[in-house]
N, C-alpha and C positions, 0 to 999 in steps of 0.2 A: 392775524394781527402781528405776531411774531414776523414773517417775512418780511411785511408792511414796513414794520417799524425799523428792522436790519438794512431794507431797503433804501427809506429816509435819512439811516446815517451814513446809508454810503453817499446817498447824494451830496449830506450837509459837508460832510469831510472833502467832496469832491468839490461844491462849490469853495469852503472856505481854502482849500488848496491853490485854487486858481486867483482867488483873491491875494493869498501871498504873495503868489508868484508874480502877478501882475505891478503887485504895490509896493511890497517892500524888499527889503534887500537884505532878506533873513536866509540865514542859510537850516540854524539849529528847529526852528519851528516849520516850514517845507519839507526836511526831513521826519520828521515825526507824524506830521499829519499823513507823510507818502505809507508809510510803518501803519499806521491806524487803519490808514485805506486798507490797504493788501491784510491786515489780521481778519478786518471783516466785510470783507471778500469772501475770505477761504474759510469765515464761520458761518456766511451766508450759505456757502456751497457745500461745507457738512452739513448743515443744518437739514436741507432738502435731501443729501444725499442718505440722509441716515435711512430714511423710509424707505429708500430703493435696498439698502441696505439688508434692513428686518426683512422688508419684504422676499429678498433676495434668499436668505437665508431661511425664511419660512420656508419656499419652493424647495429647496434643497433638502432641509428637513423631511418634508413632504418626500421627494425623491429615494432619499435613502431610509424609507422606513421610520422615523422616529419622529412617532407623533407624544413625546413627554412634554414637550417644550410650548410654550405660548405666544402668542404671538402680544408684542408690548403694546399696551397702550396710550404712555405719554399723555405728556398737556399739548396735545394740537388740535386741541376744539374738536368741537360735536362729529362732524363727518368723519373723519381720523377715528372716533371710538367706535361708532359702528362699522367702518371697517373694520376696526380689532374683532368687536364682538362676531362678523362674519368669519372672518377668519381662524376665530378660536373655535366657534361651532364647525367650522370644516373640519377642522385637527380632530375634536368629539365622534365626529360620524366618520372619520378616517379612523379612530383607534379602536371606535366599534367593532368596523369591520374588518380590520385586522385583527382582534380579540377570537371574533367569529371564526374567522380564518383557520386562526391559529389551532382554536379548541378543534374545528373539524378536522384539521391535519392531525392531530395528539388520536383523534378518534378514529380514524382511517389509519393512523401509524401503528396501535393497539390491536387494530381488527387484524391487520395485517400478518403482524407477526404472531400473534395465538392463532389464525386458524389453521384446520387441518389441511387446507387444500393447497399446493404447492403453487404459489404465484411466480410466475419470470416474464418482465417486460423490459423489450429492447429494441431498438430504431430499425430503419433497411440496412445500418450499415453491421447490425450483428450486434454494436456494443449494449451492455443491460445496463438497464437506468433502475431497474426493481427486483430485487430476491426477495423473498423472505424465505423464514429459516425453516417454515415447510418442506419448501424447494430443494434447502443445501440438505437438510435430513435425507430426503426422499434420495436425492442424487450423490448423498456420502461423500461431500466436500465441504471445507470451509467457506471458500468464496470464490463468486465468479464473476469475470469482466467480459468475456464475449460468450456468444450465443454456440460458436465455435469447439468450443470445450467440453460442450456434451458431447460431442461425436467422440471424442476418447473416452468419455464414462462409459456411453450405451448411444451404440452406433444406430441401433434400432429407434429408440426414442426418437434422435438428432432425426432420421429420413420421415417419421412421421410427423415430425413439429414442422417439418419444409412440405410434405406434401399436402399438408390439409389447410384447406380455403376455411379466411373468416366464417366464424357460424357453425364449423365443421365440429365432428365430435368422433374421434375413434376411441375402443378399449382393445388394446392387446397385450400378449400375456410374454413376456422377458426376465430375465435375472439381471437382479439389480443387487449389488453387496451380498453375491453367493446367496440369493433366496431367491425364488420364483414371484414373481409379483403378477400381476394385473392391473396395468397401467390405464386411467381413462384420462384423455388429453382432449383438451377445449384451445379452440385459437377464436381471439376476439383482434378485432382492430382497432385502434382510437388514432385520431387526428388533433393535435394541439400544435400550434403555432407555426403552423403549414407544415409541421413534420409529421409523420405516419407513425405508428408505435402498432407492433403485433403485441397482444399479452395471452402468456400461456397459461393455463388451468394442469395442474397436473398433479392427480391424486391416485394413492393406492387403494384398490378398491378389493382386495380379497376378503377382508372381512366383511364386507357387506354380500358377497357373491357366496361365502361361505356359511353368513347365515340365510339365506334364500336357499341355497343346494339343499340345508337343512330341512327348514320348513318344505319347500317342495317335496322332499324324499317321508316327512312325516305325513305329509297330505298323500302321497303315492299309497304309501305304505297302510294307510285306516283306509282306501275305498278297494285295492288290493284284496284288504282282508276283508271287507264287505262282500265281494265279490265272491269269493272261494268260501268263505263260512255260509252266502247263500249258497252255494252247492253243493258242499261238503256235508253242513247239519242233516239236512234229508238225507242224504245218502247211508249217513249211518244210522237216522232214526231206522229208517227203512229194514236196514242189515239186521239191527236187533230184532226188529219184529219180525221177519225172514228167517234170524235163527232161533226164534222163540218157538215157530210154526214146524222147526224141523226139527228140531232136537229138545227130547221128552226132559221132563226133570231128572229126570237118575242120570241122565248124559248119555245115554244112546240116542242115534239117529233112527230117525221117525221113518217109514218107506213112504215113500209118496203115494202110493197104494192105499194107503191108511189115512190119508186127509181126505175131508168130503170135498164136495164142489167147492163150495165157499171160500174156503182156507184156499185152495190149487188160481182160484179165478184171485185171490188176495196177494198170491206169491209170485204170478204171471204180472200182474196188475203194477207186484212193487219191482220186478225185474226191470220191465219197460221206464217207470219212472227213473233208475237207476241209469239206466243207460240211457235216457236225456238227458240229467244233470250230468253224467259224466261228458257226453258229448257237447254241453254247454260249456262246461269246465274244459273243455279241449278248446275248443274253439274260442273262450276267453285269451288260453295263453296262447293261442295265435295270433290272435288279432293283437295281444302286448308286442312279440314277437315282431309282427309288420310292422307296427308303430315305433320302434326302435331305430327300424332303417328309414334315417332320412331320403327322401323323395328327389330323383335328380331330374333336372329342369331339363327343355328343350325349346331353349326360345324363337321367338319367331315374331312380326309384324302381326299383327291380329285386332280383325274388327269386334271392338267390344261390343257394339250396340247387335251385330248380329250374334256374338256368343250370348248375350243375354237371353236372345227372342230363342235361341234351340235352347236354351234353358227351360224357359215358361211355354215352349211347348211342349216339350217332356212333364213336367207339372202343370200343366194345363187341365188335363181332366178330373185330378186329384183337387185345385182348385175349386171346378165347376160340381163337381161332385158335394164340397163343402161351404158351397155360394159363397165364395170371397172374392170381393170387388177386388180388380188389380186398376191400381193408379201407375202409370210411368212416365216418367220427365225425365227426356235427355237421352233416354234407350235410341229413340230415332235415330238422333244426331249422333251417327255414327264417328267415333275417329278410332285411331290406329294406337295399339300401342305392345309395347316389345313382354310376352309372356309367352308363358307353356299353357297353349291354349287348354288341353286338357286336363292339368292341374288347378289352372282357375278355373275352369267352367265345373271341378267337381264341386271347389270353395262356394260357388255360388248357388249348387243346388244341395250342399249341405245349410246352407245360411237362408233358403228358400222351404228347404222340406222341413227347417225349424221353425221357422212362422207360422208355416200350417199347422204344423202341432199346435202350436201356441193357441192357436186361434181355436181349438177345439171348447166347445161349449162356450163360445162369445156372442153373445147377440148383433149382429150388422159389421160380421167379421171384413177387415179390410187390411189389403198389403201395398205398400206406396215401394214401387223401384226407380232410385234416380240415379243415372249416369254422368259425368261430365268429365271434363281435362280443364285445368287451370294449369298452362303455362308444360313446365314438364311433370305434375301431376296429376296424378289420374287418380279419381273414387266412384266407388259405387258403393249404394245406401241402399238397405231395406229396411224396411218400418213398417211393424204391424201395431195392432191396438187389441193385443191379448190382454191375459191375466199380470204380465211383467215378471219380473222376481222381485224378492227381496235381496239387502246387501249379502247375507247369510249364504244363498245358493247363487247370486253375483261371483263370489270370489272363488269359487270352485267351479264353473263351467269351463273351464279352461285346462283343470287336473284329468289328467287319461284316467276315461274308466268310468270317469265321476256322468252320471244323468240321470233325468226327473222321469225319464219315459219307461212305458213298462219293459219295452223289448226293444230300446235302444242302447250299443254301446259305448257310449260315451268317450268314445274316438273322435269324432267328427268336428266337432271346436278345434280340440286338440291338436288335431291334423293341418285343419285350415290355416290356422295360425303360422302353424310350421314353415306349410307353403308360402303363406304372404309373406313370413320374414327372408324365407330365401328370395323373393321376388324383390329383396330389401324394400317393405312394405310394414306393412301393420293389420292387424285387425283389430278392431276393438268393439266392447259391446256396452251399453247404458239401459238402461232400465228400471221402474220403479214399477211395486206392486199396482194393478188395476190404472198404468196409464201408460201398455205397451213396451214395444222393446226396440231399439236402434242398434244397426250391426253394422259398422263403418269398415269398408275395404278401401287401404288407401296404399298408393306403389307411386 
């Protein structure tokens, strides 16, 4: 109605103008009515433009972040107002989620700089777009603009953040601010706004390596003493009864002459047992001994599915002898893969000749061996369906020394492991009481 009606007077003005002009011979009134016209004209034309206006400066608002402001909504009739009201609900769910925004950024900014792990992200061209003050700690600087700059802190760091691929994880041990560290370094990748971003992980980890050396050396150190106090206690319960049989109360020496059978067949009896635990006890600290020196590799192209089969037929009759069903998947299918064939193939009839044990006293004893390669990994699984462990003797299978068996020692986890991490592998084992045991080899 507004337009309508601005409209109508420009006509009425337009007509009565022309009627002036036509009729009379005014000059002061053709003037005035020309004046009237062109005022509303150019009110007409704000009038309309104003909404391009608001509108205009909504978007911009919108543009540059600030959603305080509302969009107006005037007397221009019904459709005009719910335009406003659209547009004010826009502003609403724009300041939302910039609210949103806002709070996760304050939360990721917080996380950031308290935690302990040294964050650094920077583009391909080197410049850092993210420190936190992990970082500058860890690397004993204030602040840093290129990626560039740690090769003068620690040149070592600088060639292992360039050499390891997304995903990659190395720990190596450097001085860093006149102290030896152990450094463990993560490289991740992120892509926003078609640029690439590396982000670095880089934490000092000796106090966690130093409480582990601990625990390790207190777990060495209680089956250590296991071990020796079984061979040690005998030996001297022994010794006293030996020197009880030989030397009288008053403290002279008895002749051997003078003991009957009995006592000579008791003192024969406790020598020999003497000299098995000793000779157990020799042979403990040998076998610590061997276990000290790591094992050096000879690698080589090697068919796994045929190293398996001379496995299981070396424990073949010990199997049959124990009626244990063998399942194998994937042994067939033979492929090739770069190992010290004789170091793995011991790995796997230490992880084989431990099943069988397991299996001893199980009703419908069974061991499943699967082989395969996924890409450039390689596993091999064995799974039996023994008695299992508990968490308790879980966490100690793996301490030299440490085992459930009577006359086993407790090397052979221990060892295995060894080998697979030099194969830069793994081994790991799962198991729960009464529903078997899983022994993953993986390179």
């Amino acid at each position: 109605m507004n337009i309508v009606l601005r409209v109508a007077l420009i006509i009425a003005l337009a007509i009565l103008l022309s009627y002036v002009l036509t009729n009379k011979e005014w000059f002061f009134t053709p003037f005035t009515l020309v004046l009237l016209l062109i005022i509303s004209i150019w009110r007409l034309i704000h009038y309309i433009e104003k909404t391009n206006k608001d509108l205009t400066n909504f978007i911009l608002s919108i543009k540059q972040g600030g959603f305080t402001s509302s969009f107006p909504q005037g007397k221009k009739g019904e459709t005009f107002r719910r335009l406003s009201r659209a547009f004010n609900d826009v502003i609403e769910e724009f300041r939302k989620i910039n609210l949103q925004r806002e709070t996760h950024y304050q939360y990721l900014q917080t996380l950031t700089e308290n935690i302990q792990v040294g964050i650094i992200s920077f583009d391909h061209s080197g410049k850092i777009e993210l420190v936190n003050p992990a970082a500058l700690r860890l690397l004993g600087t204030l602040r840093l603009k290129n990626i560039i700059e740690i090769k003068k802190i620690n040149s070592k760091l600088f060639q292992v953040m360039n050499d390891l691929e997304p995903g990659q994880r190395q720990v190596f041990k450097t001085i860093m601010a006149k102290s030896e560290m152990h450094l463990s370094v993560q490289v991740k990748e992120l892509s926003m706004n078609e640029t690439s971003y590396k982000i670095m992980l880089i934490q000092n980890i000796n106090q966690e390596l130093e409480d582990q050396e601990v625990d390790a050396w207190q777990k060495l150190i209680r089956v250590l003493t296991h071990e020796i106090m079984n061979s040690v206690t005998p030996i001297v319960s022994l010794t006293e009864a030996m020197n009880t049989m030989l030397v009288a109360s008053s403290g002279e020496r008895r002749k051997l002459e003078t003991l009957d059978t009995e006592d000579k067949e008791d003192l024969f009896s406790s020598l020999q047992t003497i000299e098995k635990r000793s000779r157990g006890l020799l042979r403990f600290v040998n076998a610590y001994k061997d276990f000290t020196k790591a094992p050096e590799l000879i690698l080589s192209q090697v068919d796994i599915g045929d190293l398996i089969e001379q496995v299981l037929s070396l424990l073949g009759p010990d199997m049959e002898r124990n009626r244990i069903t063998l399942e194998k998947s994937g042994v067939k299918d033979h492929f090739m893969a770069k190992v010290d064939a004789s170091w793995l193939e011991q790995v796997v009839i230490n992880v084989i000749r431990n099943a069988i044990d397991a299996l001893e006293n199980t009703a419908g004893p069974e061991i499943k061996i699967e082989a395969l390669q996924k890409g450039s990994k390689n596993y091999i699984s064995v799974v039996d369906n023994g008695q299992g462990m508990d968490k308790e003797t879980l966490d100690k299978i793996f301490i030299p020394f440490f085992t459930t068996k009577k006359s086993g020692t407790g090397i052979g986890l221990s060892l295995s492991r060894q080998i697979m991490k030099l194969h830069k592998g793994s081994l790991t084992v799962t198991s729960e009481p009464d529903k078997g045991t899983v022994v993953l080899m993986e390179w």
